[in-house]
C-alpha angles and dihedrals in degrees: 000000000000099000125036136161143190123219119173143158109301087224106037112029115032097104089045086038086056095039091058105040081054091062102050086068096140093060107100106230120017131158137177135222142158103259086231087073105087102174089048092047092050097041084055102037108082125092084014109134093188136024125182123214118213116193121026162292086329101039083051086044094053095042086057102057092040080061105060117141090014118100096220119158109233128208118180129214119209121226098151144068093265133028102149081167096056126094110202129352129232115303097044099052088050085047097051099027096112086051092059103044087049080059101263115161145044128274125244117196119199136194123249138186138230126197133184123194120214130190120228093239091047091075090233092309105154131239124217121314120263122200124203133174099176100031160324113235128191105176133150130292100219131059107246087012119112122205132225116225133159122214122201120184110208094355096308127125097252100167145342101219128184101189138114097272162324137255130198109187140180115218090270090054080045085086090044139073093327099059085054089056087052106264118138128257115252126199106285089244090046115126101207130119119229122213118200124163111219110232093336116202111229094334134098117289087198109128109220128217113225125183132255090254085058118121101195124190129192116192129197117224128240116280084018128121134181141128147272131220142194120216092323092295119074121049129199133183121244119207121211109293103013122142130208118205121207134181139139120303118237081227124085132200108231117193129200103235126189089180123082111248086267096080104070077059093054091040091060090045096064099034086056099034099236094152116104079209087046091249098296086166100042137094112300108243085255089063089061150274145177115000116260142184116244130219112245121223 
């Protein structure tokens, strides 16, 4: 590896950040930003083979995003309660730091989204690009106010739904706040896109499984509002009779794993307690769980 860098959680991660970034003195080109520095991270990120992400869920969620369309391997390093993304904490990425930079490891790619909102009097032009690797949420503005929206998939009426919400999810969103609304949980390399309406009024609660190809749109209807958020973290305002248009990246987050692909299974076990033993044998809470957002600072 000739360029690597190091973003992490401005709160938690700049000390191990710093301390990792120092021993991996051979590699040609590093630096080092708090992923909530966008400018910083895309200014950074290309030509970096490897970037390491310190914190959590939201610090790997923010690094993906700040790569594309880059094709940057992440690792994350866990410093919170959570980081069902990350791979190992501290003292084991100082530890087998040499090992990864000398190639050591397997990829895993994941499946992103893109959407696009349009205005009805813009005639489908599209507004600026949103990436997401955990989901795409249109909810209600207003706090016991539900919100009408229609979803159609390829162009074809699919529901009318008066709810709180909507969420469009890849498989590693698929653990987040879509399995708390009741979705199912889908391989973490799958390419399908989960539908689940959020509390929806007189209608199905059932979640549905598209495939990768799918072009789903959600439109608000007129004299509606409600918002729109991107992975969890970033909220924007949607006026009456927008639309907002999802569908799979072309990108794809690739992650730099040390752990066999079981581990994302033992993982879940013990995170839902699905063990009659309570998961004895499976992964420590430090070693990761549910995905999660993260506060900035």
């Amino acid at each position: 590896m000739k360029k690597i860098g190091c973003c992490y959680h401005p709160k938690l991660g700049r000390r191990v950040a710093e301390e990792l970034i120092a021993a991996a003195g051979s590699v040609d080109e590093t630096w080092i930003a708090s992923a909530w520095d966008e400018e910083a991270m895309r200014r950074h990120v290309p030509g970096t083979d490897l970037l390491l992400c310190v914190g959590g869920d939201g610090t790997i969620l923010r690094a993906a995003r700040a790569v594309v369309p880059h094709q940057t391997l992440l690792l994350g390093v866990n410093l919170g309660r959570l980081g069902f993304l990350t791979e190992l904490d501290a003292a084991t990425a100082l530890e087998r730091l040499p090992e990864i930079l000398s190639g050591a490891g397997r990829i895993e790619e994941r499946a992103m989204l893109h959407a696009q909102v349009s205005a009805p009097k813009s005639g489908g032009a599209a507004q600026a690009r949103h990436d997401a690797l955990n989901d795409i949420v249109i909810g209600r503005a207003t706090l016991g106010r539900t919100v009408q929206l229609s979803v159609r998939v390829d162009g074809q009426p699919l529901a009318d739904y008066r709810a709180d919400g909507v969420i469009v999810a890849t498989a590693t969103g698929s653990t987040a706040y879509s399995l708390s609304a009741g979705g199912p949980i889908l391989p973490p390399e799958s390419g399908d896109i989960l539908l689940t309406p959020l509390a929806p009024h007189l209608a199905s609660r059932n979640s549905v499984i598209l495939p990768s190809s799918a072009i789903i749109e959600v439109q608000l209807a007129d004299s509606q509002q409600a918002t729109f958020s991107v992975d969890g973290e970033r909220d924007l305002d949607l006026a009456a009779g927008e639309t907002v248009q999802i569908a799979q990246s072309p990108h794809r987050a690739r992650f730099l794993r040390l752990e066999p692909p079981t581990r994302f299974y033992e993982r879940l076990a013990y995170r839902l307690n699905w063990l009659r033993d309570g998961g004895r044998d499976a992964a420590p809470p430090s070693a990761g769980s549910i995905a999660s957002e993260e506060t900035p600072a």
